[in-house]
C-alpha positions in Angstrom: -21.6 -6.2 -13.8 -21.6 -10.1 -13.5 -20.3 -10.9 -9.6 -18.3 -13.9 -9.0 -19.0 -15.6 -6.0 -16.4 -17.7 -5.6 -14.0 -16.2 -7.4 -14.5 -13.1 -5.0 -14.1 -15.4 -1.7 -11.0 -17.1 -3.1 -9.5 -13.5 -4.0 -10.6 -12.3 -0.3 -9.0 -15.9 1.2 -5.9 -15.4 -0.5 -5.8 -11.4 0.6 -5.9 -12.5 3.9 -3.7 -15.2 4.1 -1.1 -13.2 2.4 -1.2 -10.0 5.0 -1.1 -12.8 7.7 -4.7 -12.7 9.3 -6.8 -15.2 10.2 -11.0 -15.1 9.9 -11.2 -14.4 13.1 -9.0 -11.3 13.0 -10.0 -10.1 10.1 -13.6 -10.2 11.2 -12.8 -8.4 14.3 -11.0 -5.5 12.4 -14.4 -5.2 10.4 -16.7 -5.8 13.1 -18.1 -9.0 11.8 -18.5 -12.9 13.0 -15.1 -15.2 11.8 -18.2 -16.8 10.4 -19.3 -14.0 8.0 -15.8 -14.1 6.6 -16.2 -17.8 6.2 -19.5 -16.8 4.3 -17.6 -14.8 2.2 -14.6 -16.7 1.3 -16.7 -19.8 0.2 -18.7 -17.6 -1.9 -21.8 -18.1 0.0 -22.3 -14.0 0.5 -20.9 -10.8 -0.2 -19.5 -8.0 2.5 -21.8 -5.7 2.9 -21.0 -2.7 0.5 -20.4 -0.5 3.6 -17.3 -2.6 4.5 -15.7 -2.8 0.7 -13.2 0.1 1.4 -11.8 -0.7 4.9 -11.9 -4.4 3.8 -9.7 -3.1 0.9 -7.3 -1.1 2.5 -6.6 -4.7 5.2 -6.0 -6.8 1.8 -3.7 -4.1 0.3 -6.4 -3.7 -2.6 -8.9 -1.9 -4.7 -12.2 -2.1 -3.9 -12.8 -3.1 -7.5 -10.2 -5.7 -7.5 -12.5 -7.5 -4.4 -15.6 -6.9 -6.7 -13.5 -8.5 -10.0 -12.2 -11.1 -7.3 -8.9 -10.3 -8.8 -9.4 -9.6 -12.3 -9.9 -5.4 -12.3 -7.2 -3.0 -10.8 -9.6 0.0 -11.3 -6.3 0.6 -13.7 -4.0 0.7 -10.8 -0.9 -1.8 -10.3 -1.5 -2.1 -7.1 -2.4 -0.1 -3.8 0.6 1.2 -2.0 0.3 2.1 1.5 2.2 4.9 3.2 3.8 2.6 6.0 5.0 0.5 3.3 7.0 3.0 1.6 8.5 4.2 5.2 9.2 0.4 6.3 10.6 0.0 2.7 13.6 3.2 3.6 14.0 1.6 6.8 14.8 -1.6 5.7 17.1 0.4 3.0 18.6 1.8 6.2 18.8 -1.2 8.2 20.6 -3.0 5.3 23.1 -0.3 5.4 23.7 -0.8 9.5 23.5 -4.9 8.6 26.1 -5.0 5.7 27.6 -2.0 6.6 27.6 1.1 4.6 30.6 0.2 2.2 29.4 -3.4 0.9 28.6 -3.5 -2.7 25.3 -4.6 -2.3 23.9 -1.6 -0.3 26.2 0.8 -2.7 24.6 -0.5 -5.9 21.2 0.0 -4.4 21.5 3.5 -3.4 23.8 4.3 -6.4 20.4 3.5 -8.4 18.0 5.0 -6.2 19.9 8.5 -6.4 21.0 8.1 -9.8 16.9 7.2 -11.0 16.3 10.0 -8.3 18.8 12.2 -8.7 19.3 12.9 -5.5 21.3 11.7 -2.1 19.0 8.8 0.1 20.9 8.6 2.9 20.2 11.8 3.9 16.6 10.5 4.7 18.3 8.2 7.3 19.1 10.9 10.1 16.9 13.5 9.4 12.8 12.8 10.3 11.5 16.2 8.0 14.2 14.8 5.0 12.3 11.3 5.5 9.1 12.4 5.3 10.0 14.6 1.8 11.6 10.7 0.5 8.5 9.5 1.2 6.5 11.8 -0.2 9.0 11.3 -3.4 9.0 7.5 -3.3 4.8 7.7 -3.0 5.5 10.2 -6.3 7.4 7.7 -8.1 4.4 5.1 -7.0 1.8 7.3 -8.8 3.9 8.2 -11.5 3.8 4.3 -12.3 0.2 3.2 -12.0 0.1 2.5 -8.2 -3.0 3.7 -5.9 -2.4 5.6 -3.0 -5.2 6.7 -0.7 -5.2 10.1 -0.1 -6.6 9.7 2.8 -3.9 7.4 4.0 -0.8 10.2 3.0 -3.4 12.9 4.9 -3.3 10.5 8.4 0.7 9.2 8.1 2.2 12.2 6.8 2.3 15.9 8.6 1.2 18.7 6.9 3.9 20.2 4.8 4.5 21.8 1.3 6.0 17.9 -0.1 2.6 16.5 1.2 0.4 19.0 -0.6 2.1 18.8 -3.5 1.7 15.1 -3.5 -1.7 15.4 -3.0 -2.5 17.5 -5.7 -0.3 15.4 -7.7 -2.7 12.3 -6.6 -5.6 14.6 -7.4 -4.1 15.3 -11.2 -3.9 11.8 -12.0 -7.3 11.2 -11.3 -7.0 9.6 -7.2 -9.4 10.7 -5.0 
């Protein structure tokens, strides 16, 4: 496998300037110099292969996507974080409280959530355990369409419950680990 250099840094620069970090930051997260990421992002050197996964998870990535700077997936679409899926029913909920419940908008997006769904969303607004099953459905819906999501990730941001488990061993039939 041929590594790009400077196709790697610009695909690292661009990570991190679209998740809002600077060098600095992002260097502390790792526990490297604002320097070493400057290394990296000019294509001078590579992070050391110990810090490819957490470096992944902060760019919303696949390792292999760093390594292609880009160009490889790892066959994935893209890597979905729990939080993200949670933030995204929030904002669902939050349009709802914004626009208020009746405007068409809002109705036209839940109307093809639960119809694609086949199920009821709002209930996931006022009830934590009824969340946590949505999620565990929306993170479904994400694997069911070529999206990565870290096992480890639904492990730490979701309590133990039958939904989880059976996500996991979802994850695990389509080949996540």
């Amino acid at each position: 496998m041929y590594l790009d250099l400077e196709r790697i840094g610009a695909f690292i620069q661009t990570g991190r300037k679209e998740v809002g970090l600077t060098q600095a930051k992002l260097g502390e997260r790792l526990g490297v110099s604002a320097q070493s990421v400057s290394n990296w992002e000019r294509g001078e050197t590579l992070p050391d292969v110990a810090l490819l996964p957490d470096l992944a998870v902060l760019l919303h990535c696949s390792v292999d996507a760093i390594l292609t700077g880009g160009e490889g997936t790892g066959g994935y679409r893209r890597h979905v974080l729990v939080a993200q899926v949670q933030e995204a029913l929030n904002s669902l909920d939050r349009l709802g409280e914004l626009l208020g419940r009746d405007h068409f908008i809002y109705t036209c997006i839940l109307e093809a959530l639960n119809t694609r769904m086949n199920t009821t969303v709002e209930q996931a607004f006022s009830n934590p355990h009824i969340f946590d099953v949505f999620t565990v459905e929306f993170l479904l819906a994400c694997v069911d369409n070529g999206d990565y999501v870290d096992p480890r990730d639904v492990q730490a941001h979701l309590p133990p419950s039958k939904a989880r488990d059976f996500l996991l061993k979802s994850m695990t039939e389509h080949g996540i680990r």
